[in-house]
C-alpha positions in Angstrom: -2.0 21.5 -4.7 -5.8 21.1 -4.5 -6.9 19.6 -1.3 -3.7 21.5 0.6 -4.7 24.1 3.7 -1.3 24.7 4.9 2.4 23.9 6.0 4.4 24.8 9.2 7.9 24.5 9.2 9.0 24.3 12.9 12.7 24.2 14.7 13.3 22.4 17.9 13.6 24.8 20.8 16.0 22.0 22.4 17.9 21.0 19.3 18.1 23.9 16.8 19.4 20.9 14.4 15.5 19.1 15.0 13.2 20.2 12.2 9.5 19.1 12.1 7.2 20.4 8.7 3.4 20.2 9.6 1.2 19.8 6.8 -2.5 20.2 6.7 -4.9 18.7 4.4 -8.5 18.8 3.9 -8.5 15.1 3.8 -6.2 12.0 3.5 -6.3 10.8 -0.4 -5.2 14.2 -2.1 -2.2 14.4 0.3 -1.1 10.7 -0.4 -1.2 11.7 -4.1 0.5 14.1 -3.9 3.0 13.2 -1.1 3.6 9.8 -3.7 4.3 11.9 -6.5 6.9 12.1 -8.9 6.8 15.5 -8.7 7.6 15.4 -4.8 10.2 13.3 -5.3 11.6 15.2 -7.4 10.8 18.4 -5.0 12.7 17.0 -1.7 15.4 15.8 -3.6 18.2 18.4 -2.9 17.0 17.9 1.0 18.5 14.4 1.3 22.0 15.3 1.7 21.3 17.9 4.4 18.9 14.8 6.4 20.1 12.6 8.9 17.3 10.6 9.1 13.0 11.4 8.8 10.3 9.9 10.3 7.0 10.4 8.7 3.8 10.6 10.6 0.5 10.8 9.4 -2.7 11.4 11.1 -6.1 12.0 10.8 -8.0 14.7 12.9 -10.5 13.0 15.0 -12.0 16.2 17.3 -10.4 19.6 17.3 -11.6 22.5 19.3 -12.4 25.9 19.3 -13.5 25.5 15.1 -16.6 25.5 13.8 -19.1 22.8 13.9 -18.9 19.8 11.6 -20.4 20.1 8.8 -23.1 17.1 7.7 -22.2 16.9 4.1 -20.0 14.1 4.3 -17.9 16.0 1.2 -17.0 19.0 2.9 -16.6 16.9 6.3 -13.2 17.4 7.5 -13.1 15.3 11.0 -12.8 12.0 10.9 -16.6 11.0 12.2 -14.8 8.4 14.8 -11.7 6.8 16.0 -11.0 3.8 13.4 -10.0 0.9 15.7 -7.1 -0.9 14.0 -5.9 -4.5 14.6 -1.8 -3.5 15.7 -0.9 -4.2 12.4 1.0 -1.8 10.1 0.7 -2.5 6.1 3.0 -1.5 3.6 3.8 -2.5 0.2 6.5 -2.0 -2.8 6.4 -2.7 -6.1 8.6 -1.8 -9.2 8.7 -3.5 -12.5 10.9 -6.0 -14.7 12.2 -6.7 -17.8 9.6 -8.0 -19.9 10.7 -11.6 -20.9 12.3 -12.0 -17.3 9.5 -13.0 -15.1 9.8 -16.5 -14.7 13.5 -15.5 -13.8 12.4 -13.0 -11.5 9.6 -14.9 -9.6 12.2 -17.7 -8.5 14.7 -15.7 -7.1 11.6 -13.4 -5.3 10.6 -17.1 -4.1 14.0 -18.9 -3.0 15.4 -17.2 -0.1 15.4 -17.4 3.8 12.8 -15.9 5.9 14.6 -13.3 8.2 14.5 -13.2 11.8 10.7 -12.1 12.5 12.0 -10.3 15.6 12.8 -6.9 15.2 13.5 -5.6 18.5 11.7 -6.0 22.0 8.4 -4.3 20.4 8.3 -4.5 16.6 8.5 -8.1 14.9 7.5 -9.3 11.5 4.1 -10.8 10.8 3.4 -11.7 7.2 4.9 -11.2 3.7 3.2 -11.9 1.1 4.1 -11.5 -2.8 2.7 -11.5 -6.4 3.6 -10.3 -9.7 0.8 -9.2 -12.8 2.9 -9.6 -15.8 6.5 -7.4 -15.4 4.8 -6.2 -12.1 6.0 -7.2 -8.2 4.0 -6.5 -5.8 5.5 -7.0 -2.0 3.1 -6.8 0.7 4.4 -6.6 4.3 2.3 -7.2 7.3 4.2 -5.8 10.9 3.5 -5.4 14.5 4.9 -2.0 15.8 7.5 0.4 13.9 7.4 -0.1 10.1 10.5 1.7 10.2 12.7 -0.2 12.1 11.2 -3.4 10.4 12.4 -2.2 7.1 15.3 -0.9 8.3 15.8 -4.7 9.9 14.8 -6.4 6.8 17.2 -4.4 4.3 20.5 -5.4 6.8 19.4 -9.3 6.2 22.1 -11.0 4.0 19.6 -13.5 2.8 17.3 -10.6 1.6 20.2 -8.4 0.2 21.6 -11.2 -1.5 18.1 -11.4 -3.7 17.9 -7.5 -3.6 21.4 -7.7 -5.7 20.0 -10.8 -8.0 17.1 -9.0 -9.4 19.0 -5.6 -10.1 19.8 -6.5 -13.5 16.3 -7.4 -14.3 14.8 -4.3 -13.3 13.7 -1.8 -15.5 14.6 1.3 -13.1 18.2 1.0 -12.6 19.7 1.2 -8.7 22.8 0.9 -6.9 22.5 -0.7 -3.3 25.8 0.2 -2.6 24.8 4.1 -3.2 22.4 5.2 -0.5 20.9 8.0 -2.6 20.3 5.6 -5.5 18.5 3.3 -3.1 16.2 5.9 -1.6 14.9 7.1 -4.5 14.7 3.8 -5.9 12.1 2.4 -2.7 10.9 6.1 -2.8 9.3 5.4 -6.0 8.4 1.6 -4.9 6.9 2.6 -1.9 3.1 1.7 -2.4 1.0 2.8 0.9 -2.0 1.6 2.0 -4.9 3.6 2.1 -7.4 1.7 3.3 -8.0 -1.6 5.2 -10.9 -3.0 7.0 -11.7 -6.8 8.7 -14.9 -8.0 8.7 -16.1 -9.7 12.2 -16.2 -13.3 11.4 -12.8 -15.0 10.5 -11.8 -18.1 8.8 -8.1 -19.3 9.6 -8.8 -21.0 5.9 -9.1 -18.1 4.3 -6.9 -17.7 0.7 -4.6 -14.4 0.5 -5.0 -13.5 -3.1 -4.3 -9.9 -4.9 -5.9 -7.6 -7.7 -4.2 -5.6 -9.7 -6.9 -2.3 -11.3 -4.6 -0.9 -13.9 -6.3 2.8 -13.2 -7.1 5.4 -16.4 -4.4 8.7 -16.0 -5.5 10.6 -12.8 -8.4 8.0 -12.2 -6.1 6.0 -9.4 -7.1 7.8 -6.1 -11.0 7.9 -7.4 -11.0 4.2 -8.0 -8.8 3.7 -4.6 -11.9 5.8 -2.8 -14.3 3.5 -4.8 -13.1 0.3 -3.6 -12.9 1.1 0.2 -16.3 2.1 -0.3 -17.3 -1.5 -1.5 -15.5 -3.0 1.0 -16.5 -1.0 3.7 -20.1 -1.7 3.2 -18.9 -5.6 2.3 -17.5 -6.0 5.7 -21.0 -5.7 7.3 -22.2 -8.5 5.2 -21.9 -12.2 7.0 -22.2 -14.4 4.5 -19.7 -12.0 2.2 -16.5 -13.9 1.1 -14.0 -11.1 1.8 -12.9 -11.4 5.3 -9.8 -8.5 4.9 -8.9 -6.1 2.4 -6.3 -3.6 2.2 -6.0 -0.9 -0.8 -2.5 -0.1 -1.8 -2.6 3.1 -4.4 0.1 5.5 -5.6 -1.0 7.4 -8.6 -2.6 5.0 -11.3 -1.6 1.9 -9.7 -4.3 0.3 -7.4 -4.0 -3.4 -5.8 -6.0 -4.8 -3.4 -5.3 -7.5 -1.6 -7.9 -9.8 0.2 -8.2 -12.9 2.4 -11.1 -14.6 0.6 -13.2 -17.6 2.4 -13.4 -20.6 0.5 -10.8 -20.0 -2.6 -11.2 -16.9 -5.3 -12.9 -18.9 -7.8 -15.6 -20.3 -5.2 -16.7 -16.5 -4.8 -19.1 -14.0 -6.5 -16.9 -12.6 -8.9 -18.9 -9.3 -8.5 -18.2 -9.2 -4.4 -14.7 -10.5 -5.3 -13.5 -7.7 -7.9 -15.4 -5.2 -5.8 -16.5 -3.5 -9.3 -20.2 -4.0 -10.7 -21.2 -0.9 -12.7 -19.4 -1.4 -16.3 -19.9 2.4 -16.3 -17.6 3.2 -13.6 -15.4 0.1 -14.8 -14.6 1.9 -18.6 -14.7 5.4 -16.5 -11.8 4.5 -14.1 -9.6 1.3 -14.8 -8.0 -0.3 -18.3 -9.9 -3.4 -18.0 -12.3 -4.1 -20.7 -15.2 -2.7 -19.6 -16.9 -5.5 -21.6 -16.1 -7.9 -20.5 -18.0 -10.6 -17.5 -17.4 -9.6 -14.3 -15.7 -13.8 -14.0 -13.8 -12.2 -16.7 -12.3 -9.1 -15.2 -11.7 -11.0 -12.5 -9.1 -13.2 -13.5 -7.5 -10.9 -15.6 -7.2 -8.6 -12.4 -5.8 -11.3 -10.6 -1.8 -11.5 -9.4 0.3 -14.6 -9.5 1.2 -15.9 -6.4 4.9 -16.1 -5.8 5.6 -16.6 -1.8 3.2 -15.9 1.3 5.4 -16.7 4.6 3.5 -16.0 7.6 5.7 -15.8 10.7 5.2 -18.1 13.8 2.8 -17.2 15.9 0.9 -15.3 13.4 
């Protein structure tokens, strides 16, 4: 796979029944892409009834010794040039599609249910869910403190939650059984929509509007545009007077969201700092969007429908 350096597959010297696969990569986005895959899915497939449970952990290098020096071109770079400092907070997201004609349906069952216990266990507790839909398309954004694992793992065993899981199954347009556990892993497998970039600018604004975007990507364009837009918002987040105060990239293949906490309301803001696309070359080059359309335009037409953001106390 391009981008790949190499795998280790390792067995426990204490527990011969421990596995642990290291995989190398010469950077973070072709790994996702290709960890996210269909075709991986596909790959590990016969693995799941050998597995007791996984645990995936992903890291960038930081410093390595005894290699060669760094290298200044920034595109053959394969260090990270510094520790990113993070906030404790983990984001995920999922998102699937429904039957067209069913949306309505759909966004008030997503919106009617009990919030579940925020607290996890004595170090991983529930901070924020927030949740949109762009036509047939949900989009659930989940914000936690500590193990995203066990916070998943937390959320699914919620009767409230499984009660709406099994209320929306026969709107879906992939089919799944939440009684068969193979039917739901592949099922939030293929949901699963990681984040691949955040950053916080240093001014807040406990005012600030949570809103999403939705970049319908060209075929193999996703991870590009993805790369595009933490580059806006990277260089955004230096900018006082910007209205983007956070930003997080979700991407897996062609489908790109962003979510952002905008000061003073999405339709206060420069639509051109707000989409975080200005050139209508790169525009027609990597998304669906009419390319030809005002940048006010694209906007809206990028922009998710609100269904529920619950924030837990204390957050």
């Amino acid at each position: 796979m391009p981008g790949h350096v190499s795998d280790q597959l390792c067995q426990s010297i204490e527990n011969p029944s421990q596995w642990l696969i290291t995989s190398e990569w010469e950077s973070a986005p072709p790994f996702l892409a290709w960890v996210n895959s269909e075709e991986h899915v596909r790959m590990v497939e016969p693995l799941h009834s050998c597995v007791r449970d996984t645990r995936p952990l992903r890291f960038h290098i930081v410093r390595e010794t005894g290699g060669p020096a760094v290298s200044a071109d920034p595109a053959e770079r394969r260090l990270q040039t510094s520790p990113r400092i993070g906030d404790g907070l983990i984001r995920h997201a999922l998102t699937f599609t429904v039957k067209p004609g069913s949306e309505d349906v759909v966004a008030k069952i997503l919106s009617d249910y009990a919030s579940p216990d925020p607290k996890v266990d004595d170090t991983t507790r529930l901070c924020r869910t927030s949740l949109f839909m762009h036509g047939n398309r949900v989009v659930r954004a989940i914000e936690v403190r500590g193990d995203l694992l066990a916070a998943l793992r937390h959320v699914a065993r919620q009767p409230a939650v499984r009660a709406v899981e099994e209320a929306i199954n026969p709107y879906l347009e992939q089919d799944r059984d939440l009684d068969d556990p193979e039917s739901a892993r592949v099922f939030f497998t293929r949901a699963a929509l990681p984040a691949v970039h955040h950053v916080t600018a240093e001014q807040d604004d406990p005012h600030a509007e949570r809103h999403a975007l939705y970049y319908p990507a060209r075929p193999g364009k996703g991870m590009r545009l993805a790369e595009l837009l933490s580059q806006h918002d990277e260089a955004a987040a230096d900018d006082p007077t910007g209205p983007v105060l956070r930003s997080t990239i979700f991407q897996r293949d062609d489908v790109v969201v962003r979510l952002i906490d905008v000061r003073g309301g999405l339709s206060a803001a420069d639509p051109a700092r707000a989409l975080g696309l200005t050139d209508p070359k790169r525009i027609a080059e990597l998304t669906e969007l009419p390319a030809d359309d005002a940048l006010a335009d694209l906007l809206e037409q990028a922009r998710m429908k609100p269904v529920t953001d619950r924030r837990s106390p204390g957050n």
